[in-house]
C-alpha positions as CSV (number, residue, x, y, z in Angstrom):
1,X,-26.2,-11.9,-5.2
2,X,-27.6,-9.2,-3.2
3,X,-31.1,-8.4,-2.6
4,X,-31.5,-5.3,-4.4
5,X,-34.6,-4.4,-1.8
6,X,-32.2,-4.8,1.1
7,X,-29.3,-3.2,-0.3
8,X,-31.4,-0.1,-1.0
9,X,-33.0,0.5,2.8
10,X,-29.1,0.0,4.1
11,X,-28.3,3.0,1.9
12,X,-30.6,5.3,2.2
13,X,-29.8,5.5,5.6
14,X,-26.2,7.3,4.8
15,X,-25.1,10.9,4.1
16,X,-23.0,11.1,1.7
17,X,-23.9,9.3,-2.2
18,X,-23.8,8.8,-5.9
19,X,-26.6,8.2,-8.0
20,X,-26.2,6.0,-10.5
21,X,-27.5,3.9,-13.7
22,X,-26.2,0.4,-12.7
23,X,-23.9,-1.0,-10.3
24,X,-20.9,-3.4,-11.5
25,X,-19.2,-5.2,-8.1
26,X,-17.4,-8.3,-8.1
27,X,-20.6,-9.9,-6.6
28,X,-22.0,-9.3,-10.3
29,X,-24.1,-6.9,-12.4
30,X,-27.6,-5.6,-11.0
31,X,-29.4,-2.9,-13.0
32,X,-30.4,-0.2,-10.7
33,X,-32.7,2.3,-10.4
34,X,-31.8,5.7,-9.0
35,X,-30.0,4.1,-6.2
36,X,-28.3,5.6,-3.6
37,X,-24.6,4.4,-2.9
38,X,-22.6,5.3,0.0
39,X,-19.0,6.3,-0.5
40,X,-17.3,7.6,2.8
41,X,-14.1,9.6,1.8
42,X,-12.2,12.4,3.1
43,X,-12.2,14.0,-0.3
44,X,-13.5,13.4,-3.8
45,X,-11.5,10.7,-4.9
46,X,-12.3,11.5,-9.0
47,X,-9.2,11.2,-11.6
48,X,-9.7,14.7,-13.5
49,X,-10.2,12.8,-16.8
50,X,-12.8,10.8,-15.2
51,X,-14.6,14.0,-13.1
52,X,-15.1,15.2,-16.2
53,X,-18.4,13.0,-17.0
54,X,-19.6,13.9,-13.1
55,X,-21.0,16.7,-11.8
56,X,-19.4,16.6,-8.3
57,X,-19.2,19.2,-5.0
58,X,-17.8,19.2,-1.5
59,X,-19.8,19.8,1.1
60,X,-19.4,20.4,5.0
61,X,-21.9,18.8,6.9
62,X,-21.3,18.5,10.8
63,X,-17.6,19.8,9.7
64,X,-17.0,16.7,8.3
65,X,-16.0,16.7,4.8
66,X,-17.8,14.2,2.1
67,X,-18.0,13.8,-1.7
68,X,-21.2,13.9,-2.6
69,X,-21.5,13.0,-7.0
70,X,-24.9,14.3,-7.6
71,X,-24.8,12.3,-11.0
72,X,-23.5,9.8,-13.5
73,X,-23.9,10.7,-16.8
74,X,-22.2,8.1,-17.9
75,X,-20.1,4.9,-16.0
76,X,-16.5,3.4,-17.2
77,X,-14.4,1.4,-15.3
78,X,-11.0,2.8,-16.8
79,X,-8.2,2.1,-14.6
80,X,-8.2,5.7,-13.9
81,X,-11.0,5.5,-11.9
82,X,-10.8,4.0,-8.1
83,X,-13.5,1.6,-8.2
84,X,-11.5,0.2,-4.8
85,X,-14.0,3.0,-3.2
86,X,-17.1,1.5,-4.9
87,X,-16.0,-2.5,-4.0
88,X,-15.1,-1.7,-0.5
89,X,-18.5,-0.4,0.1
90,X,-19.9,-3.3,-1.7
91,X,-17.9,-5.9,0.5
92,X,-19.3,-4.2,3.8
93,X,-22.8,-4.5,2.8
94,X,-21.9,-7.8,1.7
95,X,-20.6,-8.6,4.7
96,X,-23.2,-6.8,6.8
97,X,-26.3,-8.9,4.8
98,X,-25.5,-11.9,4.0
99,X,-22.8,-12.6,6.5
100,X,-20.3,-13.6,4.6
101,X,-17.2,-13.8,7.3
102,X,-17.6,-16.5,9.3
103,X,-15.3,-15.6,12.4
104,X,-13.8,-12.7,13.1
105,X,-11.6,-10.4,10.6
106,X,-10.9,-7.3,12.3
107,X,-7.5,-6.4,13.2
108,X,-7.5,-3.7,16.3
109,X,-5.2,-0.4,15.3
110,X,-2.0,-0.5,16.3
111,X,-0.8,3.9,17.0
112,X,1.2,5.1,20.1
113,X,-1.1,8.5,20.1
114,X,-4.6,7.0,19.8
115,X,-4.8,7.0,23.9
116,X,-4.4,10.5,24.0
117,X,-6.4,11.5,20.7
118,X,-9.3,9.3,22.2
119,X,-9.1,11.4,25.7
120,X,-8.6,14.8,23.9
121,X,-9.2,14.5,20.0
122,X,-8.2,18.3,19.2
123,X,-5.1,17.8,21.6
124,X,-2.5,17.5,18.5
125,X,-4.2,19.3,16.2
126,X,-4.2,22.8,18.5
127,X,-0.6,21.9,20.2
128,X,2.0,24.8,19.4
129,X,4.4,23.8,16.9
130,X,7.5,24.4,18.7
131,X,9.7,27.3,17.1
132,X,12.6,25.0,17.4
133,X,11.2,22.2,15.3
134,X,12.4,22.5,11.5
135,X,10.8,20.8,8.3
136,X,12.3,19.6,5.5
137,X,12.1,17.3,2.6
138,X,13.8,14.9,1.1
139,X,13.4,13.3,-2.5
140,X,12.8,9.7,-1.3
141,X,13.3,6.9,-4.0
142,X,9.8,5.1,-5.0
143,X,11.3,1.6,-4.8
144,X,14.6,0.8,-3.4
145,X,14.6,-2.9,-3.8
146,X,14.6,-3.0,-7.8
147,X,16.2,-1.5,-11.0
148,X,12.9,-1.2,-13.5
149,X,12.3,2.7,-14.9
150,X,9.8,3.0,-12.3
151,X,11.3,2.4,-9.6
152,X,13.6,5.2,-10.2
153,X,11.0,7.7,-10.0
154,X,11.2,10.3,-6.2
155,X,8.3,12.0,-3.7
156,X,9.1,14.4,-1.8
157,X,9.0,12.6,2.4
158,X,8.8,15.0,5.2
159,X,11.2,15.4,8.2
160,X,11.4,17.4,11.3
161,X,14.4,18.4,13.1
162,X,15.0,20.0,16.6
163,X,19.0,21.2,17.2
164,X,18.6,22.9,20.0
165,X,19.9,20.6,22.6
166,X,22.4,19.0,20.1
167,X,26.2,19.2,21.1
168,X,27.4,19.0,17.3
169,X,29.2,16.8,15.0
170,X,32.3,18.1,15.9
171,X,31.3,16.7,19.6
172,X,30.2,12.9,17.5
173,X,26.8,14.2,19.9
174,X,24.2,11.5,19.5
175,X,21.4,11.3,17.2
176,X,17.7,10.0,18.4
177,X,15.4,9.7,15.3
178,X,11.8,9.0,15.5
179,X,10.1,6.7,13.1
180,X,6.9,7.8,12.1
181,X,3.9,5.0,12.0
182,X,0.4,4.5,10.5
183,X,-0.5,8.8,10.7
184,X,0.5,12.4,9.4
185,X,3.8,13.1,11.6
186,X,1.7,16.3,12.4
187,X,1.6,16.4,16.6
188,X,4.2,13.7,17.0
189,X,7.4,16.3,18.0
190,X,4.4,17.2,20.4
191,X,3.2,13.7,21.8
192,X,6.0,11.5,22.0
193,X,7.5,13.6,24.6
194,X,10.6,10.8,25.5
195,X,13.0,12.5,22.8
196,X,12.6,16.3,24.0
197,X,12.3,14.7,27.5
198,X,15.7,13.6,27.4
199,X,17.6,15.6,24.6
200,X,19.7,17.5,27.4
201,X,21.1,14.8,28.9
202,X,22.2,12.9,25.2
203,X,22.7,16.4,23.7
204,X,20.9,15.1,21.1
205,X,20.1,16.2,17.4
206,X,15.8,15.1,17.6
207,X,14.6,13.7,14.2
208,X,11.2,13.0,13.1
209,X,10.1,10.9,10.0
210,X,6.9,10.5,8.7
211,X,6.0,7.5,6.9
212,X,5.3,6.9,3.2
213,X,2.2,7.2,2.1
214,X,0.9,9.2,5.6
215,X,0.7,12.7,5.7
216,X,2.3,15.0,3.5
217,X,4.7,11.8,2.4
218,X,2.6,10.6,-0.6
219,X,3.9,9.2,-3.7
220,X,2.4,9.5,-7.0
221,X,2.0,13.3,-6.5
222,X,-1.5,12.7,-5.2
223,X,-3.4,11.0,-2.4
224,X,-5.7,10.0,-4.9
225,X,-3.4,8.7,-7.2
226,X,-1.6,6.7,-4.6
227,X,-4.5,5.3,-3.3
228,X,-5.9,4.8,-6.7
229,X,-5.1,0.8,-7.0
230,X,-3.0,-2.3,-6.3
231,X,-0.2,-1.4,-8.2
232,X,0.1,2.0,-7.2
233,X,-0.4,0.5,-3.4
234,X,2.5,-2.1,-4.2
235,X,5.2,0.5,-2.7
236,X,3.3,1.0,0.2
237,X,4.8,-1.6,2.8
238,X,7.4,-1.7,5.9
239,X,10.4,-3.2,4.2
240,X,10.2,0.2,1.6
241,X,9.6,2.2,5.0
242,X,12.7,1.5,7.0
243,X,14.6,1.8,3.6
244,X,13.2,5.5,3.8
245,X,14.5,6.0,7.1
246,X,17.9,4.8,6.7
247,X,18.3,7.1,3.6
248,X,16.7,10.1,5.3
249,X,19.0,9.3,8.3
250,X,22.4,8.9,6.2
251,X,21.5,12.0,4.2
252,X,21.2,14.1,7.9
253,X,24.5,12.8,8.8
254,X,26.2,13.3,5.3
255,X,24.6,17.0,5.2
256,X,25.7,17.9,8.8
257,X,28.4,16.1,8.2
258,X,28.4,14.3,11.6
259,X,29.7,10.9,10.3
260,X,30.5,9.5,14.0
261,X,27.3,10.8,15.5
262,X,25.6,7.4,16.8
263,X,22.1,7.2,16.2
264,X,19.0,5.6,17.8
265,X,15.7,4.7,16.3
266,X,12.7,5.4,18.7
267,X,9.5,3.8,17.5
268,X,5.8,3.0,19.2
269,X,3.6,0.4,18.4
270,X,3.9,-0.5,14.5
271,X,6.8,2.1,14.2
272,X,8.3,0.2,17.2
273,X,8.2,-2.9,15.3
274,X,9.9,-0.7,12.3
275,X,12.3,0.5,15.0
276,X,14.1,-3.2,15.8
277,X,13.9,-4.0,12.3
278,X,15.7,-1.2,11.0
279,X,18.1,-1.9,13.5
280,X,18.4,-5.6,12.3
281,X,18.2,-4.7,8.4
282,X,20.3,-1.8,9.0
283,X,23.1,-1.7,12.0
284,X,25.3,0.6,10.3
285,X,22.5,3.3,10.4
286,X,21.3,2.5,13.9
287,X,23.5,2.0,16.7
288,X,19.8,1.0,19.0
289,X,16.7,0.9,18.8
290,X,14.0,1.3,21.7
291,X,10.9,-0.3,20.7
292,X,7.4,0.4,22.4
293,X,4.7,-1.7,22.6
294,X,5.6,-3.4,19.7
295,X,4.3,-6.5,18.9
296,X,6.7,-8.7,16.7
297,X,5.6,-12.0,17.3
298,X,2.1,-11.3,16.8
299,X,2.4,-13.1,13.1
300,X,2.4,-16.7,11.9
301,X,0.4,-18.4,15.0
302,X,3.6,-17.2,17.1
303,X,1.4,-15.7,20.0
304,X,-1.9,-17.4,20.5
305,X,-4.7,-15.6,18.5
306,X,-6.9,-15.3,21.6
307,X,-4.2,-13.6,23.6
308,X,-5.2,-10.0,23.1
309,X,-8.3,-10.3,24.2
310,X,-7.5,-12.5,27.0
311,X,-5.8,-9.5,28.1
312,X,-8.6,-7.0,27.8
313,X,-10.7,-9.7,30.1
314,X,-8.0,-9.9,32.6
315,X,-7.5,-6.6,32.7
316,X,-11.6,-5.5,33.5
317,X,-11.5,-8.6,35.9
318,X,-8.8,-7.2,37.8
319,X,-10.4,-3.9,38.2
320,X,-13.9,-5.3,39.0
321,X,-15.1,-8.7,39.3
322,X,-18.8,-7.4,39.1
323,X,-17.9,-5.2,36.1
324,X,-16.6,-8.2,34.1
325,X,-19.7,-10.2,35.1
326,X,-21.9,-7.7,33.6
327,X,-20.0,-7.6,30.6
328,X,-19.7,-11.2,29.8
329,X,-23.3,-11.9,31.1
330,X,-24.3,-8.2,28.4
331,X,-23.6,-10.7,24.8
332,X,-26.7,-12.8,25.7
333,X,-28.8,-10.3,26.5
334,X,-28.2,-8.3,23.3
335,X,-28.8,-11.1,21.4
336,X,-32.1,-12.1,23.0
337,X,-33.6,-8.7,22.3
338,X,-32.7,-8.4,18.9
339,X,-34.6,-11.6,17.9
340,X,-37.4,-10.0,18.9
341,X,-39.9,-7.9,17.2
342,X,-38.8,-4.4,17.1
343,X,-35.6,-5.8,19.1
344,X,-33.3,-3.7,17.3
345,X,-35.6,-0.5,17.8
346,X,-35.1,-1.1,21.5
347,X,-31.4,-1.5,21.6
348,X,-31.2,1.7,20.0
349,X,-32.9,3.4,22.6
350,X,-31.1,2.1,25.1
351,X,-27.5,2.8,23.7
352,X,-29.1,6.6,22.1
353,X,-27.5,5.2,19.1
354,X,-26.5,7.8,16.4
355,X,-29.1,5.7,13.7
356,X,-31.1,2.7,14.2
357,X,-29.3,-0.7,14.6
358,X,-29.3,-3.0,11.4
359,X,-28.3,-5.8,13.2
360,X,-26.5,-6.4,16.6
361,X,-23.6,-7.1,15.6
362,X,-23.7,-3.4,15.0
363,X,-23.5,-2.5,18.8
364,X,-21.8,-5.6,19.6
365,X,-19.0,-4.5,17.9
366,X,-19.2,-1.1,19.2
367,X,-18.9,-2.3,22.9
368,X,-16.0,-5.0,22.1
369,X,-14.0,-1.9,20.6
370,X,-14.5,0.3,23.1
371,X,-13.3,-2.2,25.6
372,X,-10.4,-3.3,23.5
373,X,-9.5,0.8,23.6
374,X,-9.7,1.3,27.1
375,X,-7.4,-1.8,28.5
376,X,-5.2,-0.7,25.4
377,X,-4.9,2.8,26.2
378,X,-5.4,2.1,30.2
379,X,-3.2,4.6,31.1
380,X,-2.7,7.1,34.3
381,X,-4.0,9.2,35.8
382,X,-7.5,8.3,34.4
383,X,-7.3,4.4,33.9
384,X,-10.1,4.4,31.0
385,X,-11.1,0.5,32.5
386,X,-11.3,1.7,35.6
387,X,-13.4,4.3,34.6
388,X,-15.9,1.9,32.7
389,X,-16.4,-0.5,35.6
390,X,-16.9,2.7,37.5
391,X,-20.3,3.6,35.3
392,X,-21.4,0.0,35.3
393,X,-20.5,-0.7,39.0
394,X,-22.4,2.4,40.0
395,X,-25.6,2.1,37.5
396,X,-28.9,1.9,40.2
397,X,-29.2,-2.1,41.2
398,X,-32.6,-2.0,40.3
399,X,-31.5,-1.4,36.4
400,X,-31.3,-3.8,33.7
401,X,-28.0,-5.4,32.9
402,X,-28.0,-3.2,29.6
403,X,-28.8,-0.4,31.5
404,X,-25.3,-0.8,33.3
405,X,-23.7,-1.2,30.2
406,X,-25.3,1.9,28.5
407,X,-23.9,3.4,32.0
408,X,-20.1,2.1,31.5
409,X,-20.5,3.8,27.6
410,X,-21.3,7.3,28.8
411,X,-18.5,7.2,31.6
412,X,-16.1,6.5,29.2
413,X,-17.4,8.6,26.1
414,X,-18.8,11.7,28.4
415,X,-22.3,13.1,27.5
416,X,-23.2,13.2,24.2
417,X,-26.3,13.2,22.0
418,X,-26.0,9.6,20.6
419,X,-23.0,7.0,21.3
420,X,-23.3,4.3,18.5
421,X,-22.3,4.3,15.1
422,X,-21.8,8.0,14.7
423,X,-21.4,9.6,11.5
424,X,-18.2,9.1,10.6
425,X,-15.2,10.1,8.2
426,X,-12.1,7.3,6.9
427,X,-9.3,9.2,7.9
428,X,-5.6,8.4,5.9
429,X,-4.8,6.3,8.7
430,X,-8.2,4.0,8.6
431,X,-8.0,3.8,4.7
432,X,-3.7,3.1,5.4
433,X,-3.8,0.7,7.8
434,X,-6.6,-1.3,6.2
435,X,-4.3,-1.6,3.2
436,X,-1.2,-2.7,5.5
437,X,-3.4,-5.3,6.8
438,X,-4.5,-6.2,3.8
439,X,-0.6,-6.8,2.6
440,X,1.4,-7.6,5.1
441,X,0.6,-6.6,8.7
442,X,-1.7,-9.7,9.0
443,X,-2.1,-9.5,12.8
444,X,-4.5,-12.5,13.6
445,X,-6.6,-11.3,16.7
446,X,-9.7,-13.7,17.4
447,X,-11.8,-14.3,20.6
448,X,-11.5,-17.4,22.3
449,X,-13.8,-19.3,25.0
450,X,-12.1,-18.4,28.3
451,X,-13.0,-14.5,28.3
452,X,-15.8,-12.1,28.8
453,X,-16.4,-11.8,25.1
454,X,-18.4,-14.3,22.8
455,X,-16.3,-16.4,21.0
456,X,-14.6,-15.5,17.7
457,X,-12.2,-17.2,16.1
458,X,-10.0,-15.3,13.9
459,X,-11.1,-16.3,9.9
460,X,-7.7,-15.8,7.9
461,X,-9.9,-17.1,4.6
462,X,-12.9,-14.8,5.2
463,X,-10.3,-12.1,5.7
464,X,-8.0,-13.2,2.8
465,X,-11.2,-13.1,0.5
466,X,-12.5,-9.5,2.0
467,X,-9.0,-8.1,1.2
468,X,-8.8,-9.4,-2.0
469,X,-12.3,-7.7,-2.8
470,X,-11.1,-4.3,-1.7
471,X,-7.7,-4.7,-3.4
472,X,-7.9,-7.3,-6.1
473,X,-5.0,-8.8,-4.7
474,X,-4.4,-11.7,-1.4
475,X,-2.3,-11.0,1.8
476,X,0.6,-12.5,2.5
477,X,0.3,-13.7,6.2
478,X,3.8,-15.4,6.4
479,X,5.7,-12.9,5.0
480,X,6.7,-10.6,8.1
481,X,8.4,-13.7,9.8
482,X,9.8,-15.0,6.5
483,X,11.6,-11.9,5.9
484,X,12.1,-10.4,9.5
485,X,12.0,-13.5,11.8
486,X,10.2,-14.0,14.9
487,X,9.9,-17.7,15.0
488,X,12.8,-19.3,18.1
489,X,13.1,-15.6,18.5
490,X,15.8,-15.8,21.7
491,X,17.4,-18.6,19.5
492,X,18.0,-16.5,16.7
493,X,18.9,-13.1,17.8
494,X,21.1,-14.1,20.8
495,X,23.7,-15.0,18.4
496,X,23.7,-12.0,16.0
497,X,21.5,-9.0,17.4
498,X,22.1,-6.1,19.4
499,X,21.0,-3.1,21.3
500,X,17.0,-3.5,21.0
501,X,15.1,-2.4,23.9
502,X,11.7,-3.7,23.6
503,X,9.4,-2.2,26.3
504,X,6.0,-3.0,27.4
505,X,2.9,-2.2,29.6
506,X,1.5,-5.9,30.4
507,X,-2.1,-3.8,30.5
508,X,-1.8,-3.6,27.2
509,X,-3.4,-6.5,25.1
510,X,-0.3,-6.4,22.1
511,X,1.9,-7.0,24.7
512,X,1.1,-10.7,24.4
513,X,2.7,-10.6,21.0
514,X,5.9,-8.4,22.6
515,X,9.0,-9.9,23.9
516,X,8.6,-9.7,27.2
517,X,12.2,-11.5,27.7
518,X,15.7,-10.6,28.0
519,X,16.9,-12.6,24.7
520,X,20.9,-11.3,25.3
521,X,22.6,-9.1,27.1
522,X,21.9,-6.3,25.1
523,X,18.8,-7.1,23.4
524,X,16.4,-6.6,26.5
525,X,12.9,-6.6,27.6
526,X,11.8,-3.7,29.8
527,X,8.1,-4.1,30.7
528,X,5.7,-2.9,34.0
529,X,3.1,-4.7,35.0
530,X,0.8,-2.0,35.4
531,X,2.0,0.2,32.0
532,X,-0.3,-0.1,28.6
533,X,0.3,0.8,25.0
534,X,3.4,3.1,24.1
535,X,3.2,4.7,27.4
536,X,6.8,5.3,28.2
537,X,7.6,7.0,24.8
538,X,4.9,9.4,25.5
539,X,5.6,12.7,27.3
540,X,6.1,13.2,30.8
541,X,4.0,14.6,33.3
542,X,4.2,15.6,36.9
543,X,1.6,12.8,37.8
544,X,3.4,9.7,36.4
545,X,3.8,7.1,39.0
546,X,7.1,5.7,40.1
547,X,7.0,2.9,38.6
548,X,6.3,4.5,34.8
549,X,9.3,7.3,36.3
550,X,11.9,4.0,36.4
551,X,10.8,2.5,33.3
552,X,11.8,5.4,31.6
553,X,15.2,5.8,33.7
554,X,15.9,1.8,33.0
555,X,15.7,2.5,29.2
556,X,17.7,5.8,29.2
557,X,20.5,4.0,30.9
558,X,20.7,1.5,28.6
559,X,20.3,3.7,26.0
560,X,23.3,6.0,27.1
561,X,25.4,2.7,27.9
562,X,25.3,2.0,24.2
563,X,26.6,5.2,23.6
564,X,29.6,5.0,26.0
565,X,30.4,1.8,24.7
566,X,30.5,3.0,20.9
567,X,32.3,6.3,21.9
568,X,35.0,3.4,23.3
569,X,35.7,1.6,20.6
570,X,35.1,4.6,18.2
571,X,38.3,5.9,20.1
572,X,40.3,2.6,19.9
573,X,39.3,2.6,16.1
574,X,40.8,6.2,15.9
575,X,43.6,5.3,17.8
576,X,44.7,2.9,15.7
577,X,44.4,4.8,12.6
C-alpha cells in the first residue's frame, strides 16, 4: 500500500488534476482527502454519460493541452469510464516509490521520423502538403481474422496517393506503397523522401497508409472510445495492420483497375518489420518489400538483450574514448550525491532541471535516453554522438565530471531554460506504442556489464505485471516469432521467401536485432557501417555521403530487378494464354 503522505507531495508537484473523494487502484482502497491526482492526456478522456457528474474544462497552458476535472461529485467505475488513465498513473507512482520493477522495463521507441522531429520538432508539422498528394478513405473491416457480429463492424482508414509520376495501368507501371507505423501519417509523404525520390525512374503510383488506431485511422468512432479498455484495444495489433494494408492495396488496384501493376511495400523501423511480414503473409499483394531498420529478431531471446545498448557504448567509444569515460565514470557520481542531504537539490541545479528530482533515477533515466536517441538517430551531417562528446570533451578540465555531462546535455538539446523532466504531454504515439508493447511488440532491451551504462537487466515479470496494471490483461512475449518466425531465420526463409530487402545502419542500436545477412539470393541484407536508424528511406539531400548515395542505389537496383523479372514472366504467362 502506498504511503498516502508520499503519494500526496509527488502530486502536488504536477499541472494538470482531479480532485477527488477516494481513490480505488488495483493496489487497494485509500480514503482521501482533497487529493490531487495527476492525469496527463492530450484531451479529456470522459465518456459523455460519465462527464455528466464532472465539471470539466480544457485549458492551454505553455500551448500544451490538459484536462483539468475541477471536481467529483460523485465516482463510478462503469466500464464507460477509462479508469486505464487513473491505474496507469497509479502504477508509475508505484513504481516511482516503492520500486517495484526490479530491472529494467522500458522498451526504446521504435519511428523512422523521430531523428528528424528530435532535430526540428515543427519540421512535419509546417512542411507544405504537396498539391499532388491526394487523401482518401477507405471503410476498413474492424477484425478480419473472425466471423462474430462485431467483427463485421468498419472505420473509416486514411490513405494518400501521389499519380503524378505514375505511367498507368494500361503501362502494368509499378506500385510503391508506404506502410504507416506507430504515428499520424501526417508529414510522412514529406519525410520519407525514398518514394518521391525515385517515382521517376519506377513511374510509380506513391501510396501512403496510416496505421489503425494512429491518426485520423481510429476505430470505435472515437479516440476515447478506442482507447477506452482492453477489449476495445484487442483490434489494435500488427497481424490486423498488415490485413489493412493488403485490403487498402487490392482495393487501389481493383479501383484503378491496374491488376498487373506490381507492388512494393516500403516500411521503417516497426513499419519495416510490417513491410517483410506483409510480404510473407501476403505475396500475392506484394511483389517486395524494403525493410528499414527493422528489427525482427529482436523477440524471444533471438538477439541478446544487452545488444542495443552495447551499441550505443560502441558507438560514443568510437567517437571519443574520453567522452565514454566520463559517461560510464557519470552513474557513480550521481548516485553518491543523491545519498546525501539535499543531494537531489543539487543535481537539479546542476542539470537546471524543469522541477526538482524525486529520486535519481529521475535524471539517470533522462541521460540513458538521450544517449540511446543520439547513437539511434546518429545521422549526417550533424552526428548527434558526435555532437555530445563534443560538449563533454570541451567542458573546462577544471570542472566536475557532472559538470561535463550537464555540458554534453546542452550541446545536444541547445539552450533552454531547464533540460530535465519537462512538462510534458502523451502524445497518440506514447499512449499507442505503450499498448503495442504491452501486447505484442515485447522488445526485451536490458543493460548488461560490459558498457558505459549501469547494469540492468531486462525484467519480463516486472514488465508483464506493470502491463497488466495498465491494461488488465498480460503480454504475450512469444507470439511475434510464433506467428511470424524469426527463430533459424536463414533456415527457414531460404527455402520459401522472396524479395525482402532488409537494410541497416550498424550505428543504429536495433540493428542488432536486424538481419544483417544475405539469407537467399533474393532475400538480402543491405547495411553501412556508418548509417543509423531508417536513414536510407528518409529523403535525400545534397550533403549525403557516398556511402548513404550507394546504399540507396544498391536497394533501387534490386528493387527494379524484381520488377524486370515479374514483367518477364508476366509476359510468358500472357503468352501462353
Amino acid at each position: 500500500m502506498l504511503h498516502i503522505d508520499k503519494m500526496v507531495k509527488v502530486l502536488e508537484q504536477t499541472n494538470s488534476y482531479f480532485y477527488s473523494s477516494f481513490c480505488e487502484h488495483s493496489f487497494g482502497r485509500k480514503i482521501l482527502s482533497k487529493i490531487r491526482i495527476t492525469i496527463y492526456m492530450s484531451n479529456c478522456c470522459l465518456d459523455p454519460g460519465v462527464a455528466k457528474t464532472f465539471e470539466a474544462k480544457k485549458t492551454e497552458p505553455n500551448k500544451s493541452c490538459y484536462c483539468f476535472v475541477d471536481k467529483i461529485r460523485a465516482m463510478n467505475y462503469s466500464p464507460k469510464f477509462p479508469v486505464q488513465w487513473v491505474q496507469l498513473m497509479v502504477m508509475i507512482l508505484s513504481i516511482t516509490l516503492t520500486g517495484i520493477a526490479a530491472g529494467r522495463t522500458d522498451i526504446p521507441r521504435l519511428s523512422p521520423t523521430r531523428g528528424i522531429i528530435m532535430e526540428d520538432p515543427d519540421l512535419l508539422s509546417s512542411a507544405a502538403v504537396s498539391d499532388d498528394l491526394q487523401t482518401f478513405y477507405y471503410p476498413q473491416t474492424l477484425d478480419h481474422f473472425n466471423y462474430q457480429p462485431q467483427s463485421y463492424a468498419t472505420f473509416q482508414q486514411r490513405y494518400v496517393m501521389n499519380f503524378k509520376y505514375w505511367g498507368g495501368a494500361n503501362n502494368n507501371a509499378p506500385i510503391l506503397a508506404y506502410l504507416g507505423a506507430e504515428a499520424p501519417l501526417d508529414g510522412s509523404p514529406t519525410a520519407i523522401g525514398f518514394l518521391n525520390d525515385n517515382a521517376v525512374s519506377f513511374t510509380a503510383l506513391l501510396v501512403y497508409i496510416e496505421h489503425r488506431y494512429y491518426g485520423k485511422s481510429i476505430p470505435f468512432g472515437s479516440r476515447e472510445e478506442a482507447f477506452k479498455n482492453a477489449s476495445t484495444l484487442g483490434y489494435f495489433n500488427s497481424a490486423q495492420a498488415i490485413a489493412d494494408y493488403a485490403e487498402i492495396i487490392m482495393h487501389i488496384k481493383n479501383k484503378l483497375r491496374a491488376f498487373y501493376s506490381p507492388v512494393i511495400v516500403v516500411g521503417g523501423s516497426y513499419g519495416g518489420m510490417l513491410a517483410s511480414w506483409l510480404r510473407l503473409k501476403y505475396p500475392h499483394v506484394a511483389l517486395g518489400a524494403l525493410a528499414s531498420s527493422a528489427p525482427i529478431l529482436y523477440f524471444d531471446k533471438i538477439t541478446p538483450r544487452g545488444a542495443y545498448f552495447s551499441v550505443v557504448t560502441k558507438d560514443f567509444r568510437e567517437a571519443s574514448e574520453s567522452c565514454y569515460q566520463t559517461i560510464r565514470n557519470s552513474w557513480s557520481v550521481i548516485d553518491k550525491i543523491a545519498s546525501q542531504p539535499n543531494g537531489l537539490s543539487s543535481l537539479s541545479m546542476i542539470f537546471k532541471t524543469c522541477k526538482p528530482l524525486n529520486k535519481s533515477s529521475e535524471l539517470k533515466n533522462a541521460l540513458e535516453n538521450m544517449y540511446a536517441s543520439a547513437a539511434q538517430y546518429d545521422s549526417p551531417p550533424r552526428y548527434p554522438v558526435t555532437v555530445v562528446c563534443r560538449g563533454i570533451d570541451g567542458a573546462n578540465e577544471k570542472q566536475d565530471i557532472l559538470s561535463k555531462i550537464f555540458a554534453g546535455v546542452v550541446a545536444y538539446r541547445g539552450n533552454r531554460s531547464c533540460y530535465i523532466n519537462p512538462p510534458t504531454n502523451e502524445s497518440e504515439t506514447t499512449v499507442g506504442w505503450r499498448w503495442q508493447t504491452c501486447s505484442e511488440m515485447v522488445i526485451p532491451i536490458g543493460i548488461g556489464n560490459r558498457t558505459m551504462f549501469q547494469p540492468e537487466p531486462f525484467d519480463l515479470n516486472s514488465f508483464i505485471q506493470q502491463c497488466k496494471t495498465i491494461f488488465g490483461v498480460p503480454p504475450r512475449p512469444h507470439w511475434v516469432t510464433s506467428y511470424y518466425g524469426g527463430h533459424d531465420i536463414k533456415l527457414i526463409l531460404q527455402r520459401f521467401g522472396s524479395n525482402i530487402i532488409f537494410s541497416n545502419g550498424l550505428r543504429d542500436p536495433y540493428s542488432r536485432g536486424g538481419v544483417l545477412e544475405n539469407i537467399s539470393e533474393s532475400i538480402l541484407a543491405v547495411k553501412t557501417v556508418n548509417g543509423s536508424h531508417c536513414l536510407d528511406i528518409l529523403a535525400q539531400n545534397a550533403s549525403d555521403p557516398e556511402w548513404l548515395v550507394k546504399q540507396r542505389q544498391t536497394e533501387v537496383e534490386i528493387m527494379k530487378g524484381w520488377i524486370a523479372q515479374y514483367y518477364a514472366d508476366l509476359k510468358a504467362m500472357l503468352f501462353k494464354q
